[in-house]
N, C-alpha and C positions, 0 to 999 in steps of 0.2 A: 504494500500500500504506500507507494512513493506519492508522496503531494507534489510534484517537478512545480514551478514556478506558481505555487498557489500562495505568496506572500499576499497579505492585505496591504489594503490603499496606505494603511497606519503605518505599518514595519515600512515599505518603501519610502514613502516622505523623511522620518526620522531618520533614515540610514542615508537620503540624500542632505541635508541638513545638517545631519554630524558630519560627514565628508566637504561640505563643500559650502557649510553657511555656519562655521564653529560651532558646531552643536546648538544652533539656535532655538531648536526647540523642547535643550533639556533631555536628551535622548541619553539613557543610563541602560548598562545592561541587565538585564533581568537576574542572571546567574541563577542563582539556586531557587528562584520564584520564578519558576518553570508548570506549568500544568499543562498538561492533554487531558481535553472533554470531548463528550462523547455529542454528535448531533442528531437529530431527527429528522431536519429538513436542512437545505442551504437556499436561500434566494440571491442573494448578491458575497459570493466568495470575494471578492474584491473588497468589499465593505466590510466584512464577518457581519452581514446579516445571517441569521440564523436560528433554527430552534432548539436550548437544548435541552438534553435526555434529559427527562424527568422519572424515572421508576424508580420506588423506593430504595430506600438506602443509598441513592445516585452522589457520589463529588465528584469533583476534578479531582485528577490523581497527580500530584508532584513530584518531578522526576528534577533532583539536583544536578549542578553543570555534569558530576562527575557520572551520571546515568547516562551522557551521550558519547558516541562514538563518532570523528569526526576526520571525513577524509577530501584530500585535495591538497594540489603543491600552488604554488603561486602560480606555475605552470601547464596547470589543469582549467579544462573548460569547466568540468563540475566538479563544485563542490557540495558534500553531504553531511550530515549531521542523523545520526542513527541512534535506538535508544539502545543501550548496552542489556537490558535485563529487561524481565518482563513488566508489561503495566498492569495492573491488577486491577478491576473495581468489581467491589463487592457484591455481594449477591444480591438479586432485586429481590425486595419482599413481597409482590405481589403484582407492582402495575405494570403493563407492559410497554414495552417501547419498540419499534424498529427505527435500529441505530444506520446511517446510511453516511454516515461521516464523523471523521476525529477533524480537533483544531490545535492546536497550542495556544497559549494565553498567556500571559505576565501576572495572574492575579487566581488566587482560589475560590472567590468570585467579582463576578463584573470583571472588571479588567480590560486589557487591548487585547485582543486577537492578532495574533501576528500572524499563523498559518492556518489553511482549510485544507481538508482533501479527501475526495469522497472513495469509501471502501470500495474493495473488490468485489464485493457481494454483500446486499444489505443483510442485515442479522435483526430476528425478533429479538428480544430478550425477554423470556417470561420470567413467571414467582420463580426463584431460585437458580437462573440460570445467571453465571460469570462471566463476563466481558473481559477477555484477558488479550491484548496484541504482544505476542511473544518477541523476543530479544531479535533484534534485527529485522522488524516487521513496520517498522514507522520510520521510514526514510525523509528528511526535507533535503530536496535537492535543490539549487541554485547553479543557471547554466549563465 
């Protein structure tokens, strides 16, 4: 489930800004306030408009800097940022969701949306079923 150039409108402005207007608008990196959530719908990927998974027991799960795996030379068309271990989120207690997209976000709730990207095959999740994207399964790629 590679997101390949699914950045929002947010992460591109601030990452032109810090390059190229001295960080004029405050642009910090997130580091270890990292989250991946889970979406139901996307309208505007660009925007991180979107809806997200609400089934009981549902957070955004945070994965610290040291959770990603990150490859590309200066010399490379792409670069990747991969999540080293698994994401885990808890068992839904009951309401069900079909999940049809992950995001990453700066915040464990509200927040910027920085990536979208819609799964390879949407997933229900009923009472008790785990939403797990396994170690090497959540690619942001940058070309």
């Amino acid at each position: 489930m590679a997101t390949a150039n699914a950045s929002t409108n947010y992460l591109e402005r601030r990452i032109l800004h810090f390059i190229f207007k001295n960080n004029s608008l405050s642009f910090s990196s997130p580091g270890d306030s990292i989250y991946v959530g889970l979406a139901t719908a996307v309208s505007a990927a660009e925007t991180g408009s979107l809806t997200e998974a609400t089934f009981t027991n549902y957070p955004r799960q945070q994965v610290a800097a040291s959770g990603w795996t990150t490859v590309g030379a200066d010399s490379t068309d792409t670069q990747t940022a991969t999540n080293a271990a698994n994401i885990e989120f808890p068992a839904s207690g009951g309401t069900n969701n079909t999940i049809t997209h992950v995001f990453v976000v700066d915040a464990s709730s509200s927040g910027n949306i920085l990536f979208v990207g819609a799964l390879d095959a949407s997933k229900v999740i009923a009472s008790g079923d785990i939403f797990r994207i396994n170690a090497g399964n959540l690619t942001i790629e940058l070309k």
